[in-house]
C-alpha positions in Angstrom: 3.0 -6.9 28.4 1.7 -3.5 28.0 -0.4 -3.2 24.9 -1.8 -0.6 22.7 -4.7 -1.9 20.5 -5.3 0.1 17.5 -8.8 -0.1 17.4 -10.1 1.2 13.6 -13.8 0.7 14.4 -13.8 -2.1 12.3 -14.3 -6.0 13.1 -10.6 -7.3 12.9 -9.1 -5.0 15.4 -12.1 -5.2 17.6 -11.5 -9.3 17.8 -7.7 -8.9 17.7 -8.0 -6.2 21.7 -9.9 -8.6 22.8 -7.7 -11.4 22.4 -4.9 -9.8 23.4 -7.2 -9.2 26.9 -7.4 -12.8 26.8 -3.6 -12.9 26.6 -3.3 -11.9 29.7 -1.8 -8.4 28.3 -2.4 -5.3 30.2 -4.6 -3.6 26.8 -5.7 -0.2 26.4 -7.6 0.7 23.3 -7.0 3.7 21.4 -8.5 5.1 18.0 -6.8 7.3 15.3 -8.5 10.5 14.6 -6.8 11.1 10.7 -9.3 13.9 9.7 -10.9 17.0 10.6 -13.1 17.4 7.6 -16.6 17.4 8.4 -17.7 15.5 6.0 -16.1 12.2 6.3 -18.9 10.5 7.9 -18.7 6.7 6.2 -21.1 6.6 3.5 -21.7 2.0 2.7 -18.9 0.7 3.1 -16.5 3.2 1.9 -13.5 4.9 4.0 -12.0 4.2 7.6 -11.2 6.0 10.6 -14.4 8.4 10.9 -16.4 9.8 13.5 -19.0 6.5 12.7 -15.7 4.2 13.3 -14.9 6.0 16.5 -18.1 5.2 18.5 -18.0 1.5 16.9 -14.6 1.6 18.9 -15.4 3.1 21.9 -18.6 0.0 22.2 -16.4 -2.4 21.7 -13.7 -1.2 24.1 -16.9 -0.5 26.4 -17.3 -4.3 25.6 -13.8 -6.0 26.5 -13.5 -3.4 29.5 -10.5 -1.7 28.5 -9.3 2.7 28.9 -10.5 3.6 25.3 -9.0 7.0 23.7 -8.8 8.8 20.9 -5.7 10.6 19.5 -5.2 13.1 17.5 -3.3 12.8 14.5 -4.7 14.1 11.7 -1.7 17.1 10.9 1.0 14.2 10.9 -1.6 12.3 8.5 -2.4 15.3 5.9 1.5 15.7 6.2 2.5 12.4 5.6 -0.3 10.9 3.8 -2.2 12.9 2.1 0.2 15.2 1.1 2.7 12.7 -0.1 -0.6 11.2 -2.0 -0.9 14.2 -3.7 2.9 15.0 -4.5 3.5 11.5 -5.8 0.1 12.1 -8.8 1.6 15.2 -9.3 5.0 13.8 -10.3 3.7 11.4 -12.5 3.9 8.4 -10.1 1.0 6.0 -8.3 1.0 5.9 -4.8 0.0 3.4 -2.0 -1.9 5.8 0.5 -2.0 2.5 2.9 1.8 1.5 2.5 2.4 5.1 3.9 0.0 5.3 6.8 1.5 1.8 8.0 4.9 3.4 7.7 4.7 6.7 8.7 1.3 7.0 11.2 0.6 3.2 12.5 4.0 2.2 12.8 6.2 5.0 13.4 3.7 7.7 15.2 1.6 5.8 16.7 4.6 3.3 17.9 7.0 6.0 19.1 4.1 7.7 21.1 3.3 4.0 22.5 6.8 3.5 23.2 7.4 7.1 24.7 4.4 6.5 27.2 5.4 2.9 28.3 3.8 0.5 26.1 5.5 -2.9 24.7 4.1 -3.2 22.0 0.9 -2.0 19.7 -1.0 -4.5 18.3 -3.6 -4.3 15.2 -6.3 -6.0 13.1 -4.0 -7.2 10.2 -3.9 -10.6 9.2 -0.6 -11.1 8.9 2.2 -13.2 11.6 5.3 -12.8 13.7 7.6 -15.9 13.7 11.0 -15.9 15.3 13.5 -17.8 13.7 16.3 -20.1 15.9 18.5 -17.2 16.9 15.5 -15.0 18.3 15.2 -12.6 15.3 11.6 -11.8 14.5 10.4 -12.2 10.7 6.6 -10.8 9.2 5.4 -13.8 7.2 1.9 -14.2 5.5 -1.4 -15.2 7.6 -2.6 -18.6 7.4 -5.6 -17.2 5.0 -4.1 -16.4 1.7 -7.4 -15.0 1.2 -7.2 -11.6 3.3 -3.2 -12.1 4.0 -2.2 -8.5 4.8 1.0 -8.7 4.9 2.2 -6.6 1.4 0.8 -3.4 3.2 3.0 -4.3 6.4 5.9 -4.9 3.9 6.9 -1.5 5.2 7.8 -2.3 8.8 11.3 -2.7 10.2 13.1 -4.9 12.3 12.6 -2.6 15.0 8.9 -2.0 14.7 8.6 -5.8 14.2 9.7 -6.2 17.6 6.9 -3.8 19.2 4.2 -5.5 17.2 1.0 -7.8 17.7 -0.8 -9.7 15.4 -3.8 -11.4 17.2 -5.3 -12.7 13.7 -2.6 -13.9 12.2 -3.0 -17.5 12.3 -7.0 -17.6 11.6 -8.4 -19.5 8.7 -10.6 -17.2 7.8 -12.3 -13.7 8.1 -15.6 -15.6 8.4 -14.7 -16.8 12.0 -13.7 -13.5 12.9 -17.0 -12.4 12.3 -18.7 -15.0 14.9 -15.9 -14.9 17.2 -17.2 -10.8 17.4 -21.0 -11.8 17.2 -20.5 -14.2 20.1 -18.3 -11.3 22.0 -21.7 -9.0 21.5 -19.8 -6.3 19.1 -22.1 -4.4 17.4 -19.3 -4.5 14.3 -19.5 -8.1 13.9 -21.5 -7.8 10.1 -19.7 -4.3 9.7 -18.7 -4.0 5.8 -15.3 -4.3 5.6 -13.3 -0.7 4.7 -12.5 -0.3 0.6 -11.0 2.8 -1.5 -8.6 5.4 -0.1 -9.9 6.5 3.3 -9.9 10.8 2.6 -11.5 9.9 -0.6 -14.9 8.7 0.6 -16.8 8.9 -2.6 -14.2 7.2 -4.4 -13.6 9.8 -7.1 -9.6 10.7 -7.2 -9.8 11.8 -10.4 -12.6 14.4 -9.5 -10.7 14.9 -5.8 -7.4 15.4 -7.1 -8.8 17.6 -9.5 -10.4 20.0 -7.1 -6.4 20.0 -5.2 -4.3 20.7 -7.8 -6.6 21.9 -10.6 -6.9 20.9 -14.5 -5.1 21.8 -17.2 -5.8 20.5 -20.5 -2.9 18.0 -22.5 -2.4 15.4 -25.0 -2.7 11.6 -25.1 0.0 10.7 -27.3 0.6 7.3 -29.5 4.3 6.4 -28.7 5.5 7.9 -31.9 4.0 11.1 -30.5 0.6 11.1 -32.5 -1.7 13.1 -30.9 -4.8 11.0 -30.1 -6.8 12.7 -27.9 -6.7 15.3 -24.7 -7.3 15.4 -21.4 -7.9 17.9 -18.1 -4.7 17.1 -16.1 -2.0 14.0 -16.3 -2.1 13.5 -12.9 -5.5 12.0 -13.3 -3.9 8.6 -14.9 -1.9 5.6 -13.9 0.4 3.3 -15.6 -1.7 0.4 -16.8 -5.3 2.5 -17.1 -7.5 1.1 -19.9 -10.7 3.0 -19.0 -11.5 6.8 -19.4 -9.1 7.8 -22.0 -12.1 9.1 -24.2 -9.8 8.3 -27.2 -11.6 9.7 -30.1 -9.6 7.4 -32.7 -9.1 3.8 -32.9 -5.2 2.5 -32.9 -4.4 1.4 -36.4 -4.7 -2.3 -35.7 -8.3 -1.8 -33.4 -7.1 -3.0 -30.2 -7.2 -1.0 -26.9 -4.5 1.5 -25.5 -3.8 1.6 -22.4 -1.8 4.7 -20.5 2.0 3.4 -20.7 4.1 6.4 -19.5 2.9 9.8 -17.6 5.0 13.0 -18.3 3.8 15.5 -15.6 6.8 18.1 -16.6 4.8 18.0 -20.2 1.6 17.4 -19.1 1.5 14.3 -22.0 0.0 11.0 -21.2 1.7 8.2 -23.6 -0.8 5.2 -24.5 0.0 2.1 -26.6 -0.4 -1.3 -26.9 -0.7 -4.0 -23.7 2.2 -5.8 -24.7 4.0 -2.7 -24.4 3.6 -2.8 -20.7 5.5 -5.5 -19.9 8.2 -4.7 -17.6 11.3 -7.1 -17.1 13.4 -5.0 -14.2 12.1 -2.6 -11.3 14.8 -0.7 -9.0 13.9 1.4 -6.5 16.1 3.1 -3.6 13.8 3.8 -0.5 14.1 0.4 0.5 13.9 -1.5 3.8 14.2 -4.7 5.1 11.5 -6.1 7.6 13.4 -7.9 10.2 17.3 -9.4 9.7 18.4 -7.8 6.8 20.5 -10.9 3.7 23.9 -11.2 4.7 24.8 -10.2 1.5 22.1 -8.2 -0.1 24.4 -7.4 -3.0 24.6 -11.1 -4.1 21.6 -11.6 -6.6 19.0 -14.3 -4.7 16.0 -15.8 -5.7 12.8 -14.2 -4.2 9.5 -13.5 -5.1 8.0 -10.2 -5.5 4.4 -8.6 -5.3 3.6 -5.5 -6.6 0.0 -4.7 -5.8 -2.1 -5.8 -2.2 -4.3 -8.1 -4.5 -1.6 -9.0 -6.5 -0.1 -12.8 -7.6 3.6 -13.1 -6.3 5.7 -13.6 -8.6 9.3 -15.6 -8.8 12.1 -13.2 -9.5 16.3 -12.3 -8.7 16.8 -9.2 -6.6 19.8 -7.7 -5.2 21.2 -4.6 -4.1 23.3 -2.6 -6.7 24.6 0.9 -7.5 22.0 3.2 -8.8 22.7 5.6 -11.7 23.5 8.2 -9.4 25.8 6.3 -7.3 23.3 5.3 -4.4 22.1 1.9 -3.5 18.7 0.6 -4.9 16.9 -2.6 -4.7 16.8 -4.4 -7.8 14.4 -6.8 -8.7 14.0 -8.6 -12.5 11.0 -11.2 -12.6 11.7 -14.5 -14.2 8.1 -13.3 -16.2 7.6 -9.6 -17.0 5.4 -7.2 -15.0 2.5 -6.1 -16.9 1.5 -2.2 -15.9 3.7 -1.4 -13.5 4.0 2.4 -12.1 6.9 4.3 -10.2 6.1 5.4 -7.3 3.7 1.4 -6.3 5.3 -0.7 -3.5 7.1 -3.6 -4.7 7.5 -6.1 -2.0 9.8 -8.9 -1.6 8.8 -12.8 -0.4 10.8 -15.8 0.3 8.7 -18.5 1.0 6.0 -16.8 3.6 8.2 -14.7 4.4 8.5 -11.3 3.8 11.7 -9.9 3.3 11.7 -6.1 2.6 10.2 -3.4 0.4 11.0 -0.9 -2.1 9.1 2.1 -3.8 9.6 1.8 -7.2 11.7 4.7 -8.6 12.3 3.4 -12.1 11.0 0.1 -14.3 12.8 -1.1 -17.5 10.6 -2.4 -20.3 10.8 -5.8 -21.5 10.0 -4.8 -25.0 13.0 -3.7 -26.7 13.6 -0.3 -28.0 14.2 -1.9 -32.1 10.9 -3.7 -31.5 9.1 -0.5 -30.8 9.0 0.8 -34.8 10.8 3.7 -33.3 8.5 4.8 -30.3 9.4 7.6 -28.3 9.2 5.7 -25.4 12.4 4.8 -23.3 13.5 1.1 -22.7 13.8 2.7 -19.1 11.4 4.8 -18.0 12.4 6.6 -14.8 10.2 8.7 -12.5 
């Protein structure tokens, strides 16, 4: 086959061009040029896909003996990404910057280009695996090592992307033997830190970077019977769940930590309470997709399990697909145990088994604690985005 190899800069998809070489594939490398900002040089280990990561490419391509390029597409990612990043905050939901550069650049740019100029397929660094089940349909399951599986921030990709896609790693037992596979291959990347934090956010400080895009304007953190508690410089600068940086300058009555519960942009009010309060016992959401064959009857409840964070414990749960309020379709997914600090606008993706099934962004969570229970908080038993 004819391969693109989405080469990062990094170790994994250095290893995983060269073994597609070694598949007897016909592999040319090519590197994604996201930014134009000058000053995205990597800094220890943070960010991806900089000028830094572009010449770590380039060697190792050099290395394998395979056309190396690099493409342009950093309009498509402010649009897409960094944009979207920036829209979802605003609106009072937390986004998966990655989720969206798999779906929208990786696998749907970079793909249709790829496809457009004659490739089969594009393969990457993720640790994650193709299986194809007895009638030939292609399913994304997890990699054999639990440890760095990949395969929530793949959740994304659809039957039809599955079928253009390579996963060289998949099936390794660990990142470890990556590592020496790349020292004995002579890549300077072999002992490369791995990539952490959101890639246009080098320093690691959205707070202070969303800040300088849509600016500060001062509100109230607000008990859930609408106590005023404290004040901040702009709701978009909290997530569901937070616990630090609330510079609360009360206790709560009983002397247990808030954390942030509910984020009302249109007000610009930040709602804290107690951790039992964010508990969460259904999540719906309506831009949902399925990666590979789709249930034969997706409106029949089944039992599944569901992830809601990369690093996150699956957990067992009943999903189905069932009218939303406003008459479209969503995804709906109650866990047999309640979500604790779970945001609209996060990636909730479904598992059977290895499997992965399909995705959804969260549009709306229902809390588990009941509205009676609640001494007459202000906070709905649904909150929706």
């Amino acid at each position: 086959m004819k391969v693109l190899a989405a080469m990062s800069g990094g170790v994994d998809s250095a290893v995983a061009a060269a073994r597609a070489v070694e598949a007897g594939h016909d592999v040319v490398g090519v590197h994604l040029a996201l930014s134009r900002m000058p000053g995205t040089l990597r800094t220890g280990s943070r960010g991806c896909c900089t000028i830094e990561d572009s010449s770590d490419a380039q060697r190792a391509a050099n290395i394998i003996g395979i056309p190396y390029y690099v493409w342009d597409f950093s309009e498509r990612f402010k649009l897409d990404v960094v944009d979207d990043f920036i829209a979802e905050y605003t609106a009072g939901r937390t986004p998966n910057p990655c989720m969206r550069c798999n779906e929208r650049i990786k696998f749907a740019a970079l793909l249709e280009k790829a496809l457009d100029l004659g490739f089969d397929a594009v393969a990457t660094g993720h640790y994650a695996t193709i299986l194809t089940d007895e009638n030939g349909n292609r399913e994304l399951h997890r990699a054999s090592a639990w440890a760095k599986d990949q395969s929530y921030v793949l959740g994304v990709l659809t039957a039809q992307q599955l079928a253009h896609s390579m996963f060289p790693l998949g099936a390794t037992p660990s990142k470890a033997l990556v590592r020496a596979e790349a020292a004995e291959r002579g890549f300077s990347v072999a002992n490369k830190p791995d990539s952490h934090d959101i890639c246009f956010i080098p320093d690691g400080d959205t707070r202070g970077w969303l800040a300088d895009k849509v600016g500060t304007a001062t509100g109230d953190i607000v008990e859930r019977d609408g106590t005023v508690v404290g004040s901040h410089e702009g709701a978009h600068s909290f997530t569901v769940g937070q616990r630090r940086g609330l510079h609360l300058g009360t206790l709560a009555d009983d002397g247990r930590r808030r954390f942030v519960l509910e984020v009302k942009p249109a007000t610009n009010t930040v709602v804290v309470g107690p951790k039992e309060a964010l508990a969460i016992a259904e999540i719906a959401g309506s831009r949902y997709t399925w990666a590979g064959l789709a249930p034969e009857h997706p409106d029949v409840a089944f039992e599944c399990e569901v992830q809601i964070r990369a690093h996150a414990d699956p957990v067992p749960a009943v999903a189905q697909v069932l009218d939303g309020v406003d008459g479209s379709p969503e995804l709906v997914i109650r866990p047999h145990s309640p979500l604790i600090g779970v945001s609209p606008g996060q990636t909730a993706v479904v598992y059977i088994g290895t499997r992965v099934l399909g995705q959804t962004t969260i549009d709306r969570t229902v809390s588990a604690l009941p509205v009676d229970a609640s001494a007459g908080v202000s906070v709905d038993a649904s909150v929706t985005a």
